[in-house]
N, C-alpha and C positions, 0 to 999 in steps of 0.2 A: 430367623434372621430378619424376616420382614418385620415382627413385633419389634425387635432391638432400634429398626429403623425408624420407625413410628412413633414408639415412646421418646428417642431421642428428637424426633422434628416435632415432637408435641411439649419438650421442655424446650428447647430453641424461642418453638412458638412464644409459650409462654412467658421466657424472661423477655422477650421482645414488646410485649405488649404492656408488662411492667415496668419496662425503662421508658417506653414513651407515654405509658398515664402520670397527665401532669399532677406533680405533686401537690401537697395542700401546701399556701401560706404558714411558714413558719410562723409563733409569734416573737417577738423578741426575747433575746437568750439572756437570764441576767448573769452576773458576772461568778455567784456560786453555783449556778447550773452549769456554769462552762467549766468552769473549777472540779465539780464531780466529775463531769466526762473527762476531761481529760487526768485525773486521779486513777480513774476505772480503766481510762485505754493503757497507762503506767503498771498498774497493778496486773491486768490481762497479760500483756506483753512481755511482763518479770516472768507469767506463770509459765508461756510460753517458754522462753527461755530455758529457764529450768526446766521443764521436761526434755525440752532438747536434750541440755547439756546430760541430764540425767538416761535418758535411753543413750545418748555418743560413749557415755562412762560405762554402762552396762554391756554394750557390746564391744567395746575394747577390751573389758573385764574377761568376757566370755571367750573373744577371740584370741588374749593371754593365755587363760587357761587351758585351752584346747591345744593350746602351741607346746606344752610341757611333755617333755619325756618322761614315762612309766614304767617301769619294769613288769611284764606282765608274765608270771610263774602257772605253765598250765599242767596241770597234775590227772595223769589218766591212771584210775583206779585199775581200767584193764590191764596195760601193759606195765603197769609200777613203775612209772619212769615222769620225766619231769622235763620240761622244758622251758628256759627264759628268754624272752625277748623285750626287744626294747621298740615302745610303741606309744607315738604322739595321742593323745589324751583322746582326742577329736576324732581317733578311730577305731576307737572300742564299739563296738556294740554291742548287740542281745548275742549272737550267733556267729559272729565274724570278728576278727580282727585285721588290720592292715601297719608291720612292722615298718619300720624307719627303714629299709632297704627296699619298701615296696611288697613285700611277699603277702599274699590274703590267704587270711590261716583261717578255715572253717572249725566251728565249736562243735563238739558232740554233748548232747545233754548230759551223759554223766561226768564229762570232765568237769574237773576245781579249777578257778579261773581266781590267782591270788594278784593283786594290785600294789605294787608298793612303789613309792617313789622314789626316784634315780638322786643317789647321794651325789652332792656337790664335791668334785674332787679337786 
């Protein structure tokens, strides 16, 4: 905890003494140097953007898909019997499932766990 402490009052430290070392004398900017910066700060800022937009797309993507009901058909070779339930995408896992009424259905390794999706009626 003390190092957390120390490292952070030693970067504090540090941008402190970087903001008040006076800076160098610019020299004059011509008008295509100003023209590249600000092309660059244009182009940075599109890229930005789009990653944005690009990761907000993927997780609505993800949070869609997770929201879809499954019919999940579990097949136990011991008892020769079968069982369907209907269960949001998003609660499948390795070993468990959790159906649309709440119920958490543990897996045994030899059950068949078949996935089919829920017809539009």
């Amino acid at each position: 905890m003390l190092t957390k402490i120390l490292v952070t009052l030693l970067v504090v430290a540090g941008a402190l003494f970087y903001i008040r070392k006076p800076s160098a004398t610019r020299e004059k900017e011509t008008a295509a140097q100003l023209g590249q910066r600000m092309i660059m700060r244009y182009v940075l800022f599109g890229l930005v953007s789009v990653s944005l937009l690009a990761s907000a797309g993927y997780w609505y993507w993800s949070w869609q898909d997770g929201a879809k009901i499954v019919e999940v058909t579990i097949v136990s070779p011991i008892a020769e019997s079968n069982a369907i339930y209907q269960v949001y995408k998003r609660d499948i896992k390795a070993d468990e499932i959790t159906t649309v009424d709440g119920i958490n259905i543990r897996l045994s390794n030899q059950e068949r766990v078949i996935i089919a999706t829920v017809p539009i009626r």
